[in-house]
C-alpha positions, -999 to 999 in steps of 0.1 A, spaced: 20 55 37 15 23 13 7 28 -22 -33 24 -28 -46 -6 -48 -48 9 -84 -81 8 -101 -89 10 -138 -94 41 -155 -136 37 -156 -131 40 -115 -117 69 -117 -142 79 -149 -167 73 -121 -151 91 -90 -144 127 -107 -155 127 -142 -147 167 -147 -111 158 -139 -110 125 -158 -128 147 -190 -96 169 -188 -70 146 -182 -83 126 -211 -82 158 -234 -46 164 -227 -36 132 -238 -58 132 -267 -42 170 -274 -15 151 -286 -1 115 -299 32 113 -280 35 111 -241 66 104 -220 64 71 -200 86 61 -171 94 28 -160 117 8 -138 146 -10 -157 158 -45 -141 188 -30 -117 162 1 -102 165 25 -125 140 48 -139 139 47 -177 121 71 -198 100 60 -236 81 84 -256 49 64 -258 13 67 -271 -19 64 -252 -50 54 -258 -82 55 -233 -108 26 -245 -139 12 -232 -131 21 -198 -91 17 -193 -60 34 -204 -36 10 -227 -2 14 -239 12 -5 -268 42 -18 -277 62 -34 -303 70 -70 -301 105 -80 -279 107 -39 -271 127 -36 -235 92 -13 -223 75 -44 -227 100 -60 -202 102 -36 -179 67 -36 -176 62 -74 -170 90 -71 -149 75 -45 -128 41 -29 -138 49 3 -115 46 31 -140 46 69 -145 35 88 -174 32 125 -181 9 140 -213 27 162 -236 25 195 -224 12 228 -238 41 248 -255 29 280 -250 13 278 -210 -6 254 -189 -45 267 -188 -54 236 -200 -36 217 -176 -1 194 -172 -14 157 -168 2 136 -150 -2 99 -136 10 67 -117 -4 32 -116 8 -2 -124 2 -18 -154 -3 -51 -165 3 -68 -199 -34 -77 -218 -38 -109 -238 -73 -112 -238 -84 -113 -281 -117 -93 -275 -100 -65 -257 -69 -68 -279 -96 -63 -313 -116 -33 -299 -82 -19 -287 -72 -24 -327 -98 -9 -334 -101 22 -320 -65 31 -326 -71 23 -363 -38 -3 -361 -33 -30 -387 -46 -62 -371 -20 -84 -388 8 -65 -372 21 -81 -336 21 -60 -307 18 -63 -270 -8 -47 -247 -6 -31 -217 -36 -16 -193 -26 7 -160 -44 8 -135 -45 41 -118 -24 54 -86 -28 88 -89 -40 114 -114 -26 149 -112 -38 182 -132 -18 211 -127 -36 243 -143 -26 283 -141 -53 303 -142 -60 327 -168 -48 356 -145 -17 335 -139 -11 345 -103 -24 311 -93 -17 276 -99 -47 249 -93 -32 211 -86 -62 186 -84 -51 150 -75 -72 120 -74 -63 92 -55 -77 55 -59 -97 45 -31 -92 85 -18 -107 111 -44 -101 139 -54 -83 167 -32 -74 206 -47 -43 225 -38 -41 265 -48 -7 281 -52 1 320 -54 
């Protein structure tokens, strides 16, 4: 099956907002999120990584000359998965792929400064991802059941129980 055309994170804001509500609140649970991508020879590397959802996409930043920043000009085929809960998943385990693509437009580059509070005098590269797939996995409070709701661009949203 070939990968969908990714579409920005207001698409999917649009599509299912209940699930884009809680994916957004597990990444905003925390500041630190695990992002995969693919190194030069094929490889998957992993980088702890912050996220930040503005004006209608999701952005990653990096530090000037970082090897992320490579690997995602290189290939903007990414994975990245919210820090989890340490003590269960009723809230959910987020999870999402998408290809992301470097941002050098000023405007966006200010209001992205600007929510996340950065100094604007300190260099940084820019990155948006455009979404693949979106992934919640929840237990229940009764914990005999596990709820996976995936949304796929150009597909929505489908629901998958476990016992």
């Amino acid at each position: 099956m070939p990968s969908p055309t990714p579409l920005p994170w207001s698409a999917f804001l649009a599509d299912d907002p209940d699930l884009a509500r809680a994916v957004t609140d597990r990444f905003a649970a925390h500041r630190h999120h695990v992002l995969a991508t693919i190194r030069a020879d094929g490889a998957p590397r992993l980088w702890g990584t912050e996220v930040r959802i503005v004006d209608g996409s999701l952005f990653l930043g990096a530090m000037l000359g970082t090897r992320r920043a490579d690997d995602l000009r290189r290939d903007g085929r990414c994975a990245l998965h919210a820090q989890p809960e340490d003590d269960g998943m009723e809230l959910g385990d987020a999870k999402l792929t998408g290809r992301a693509r470097e941002v050098l437009a000023a405007a966006v580059r200010a209001r992205f400064l600007a929510e996340d509070g950065a100094d604007p005098a300190t260099p940084f590269e820019l990155f948006a991802v455009d979404l693949e797939t979106v992934t919640l996995s929840q237990v229940h409070p009764d914990g005999d059941r596990l709820v996976l709701r995936t949304w796929r661009a150009g597909g929505g949203t489908t629901t998958v129980e476990r016992h």
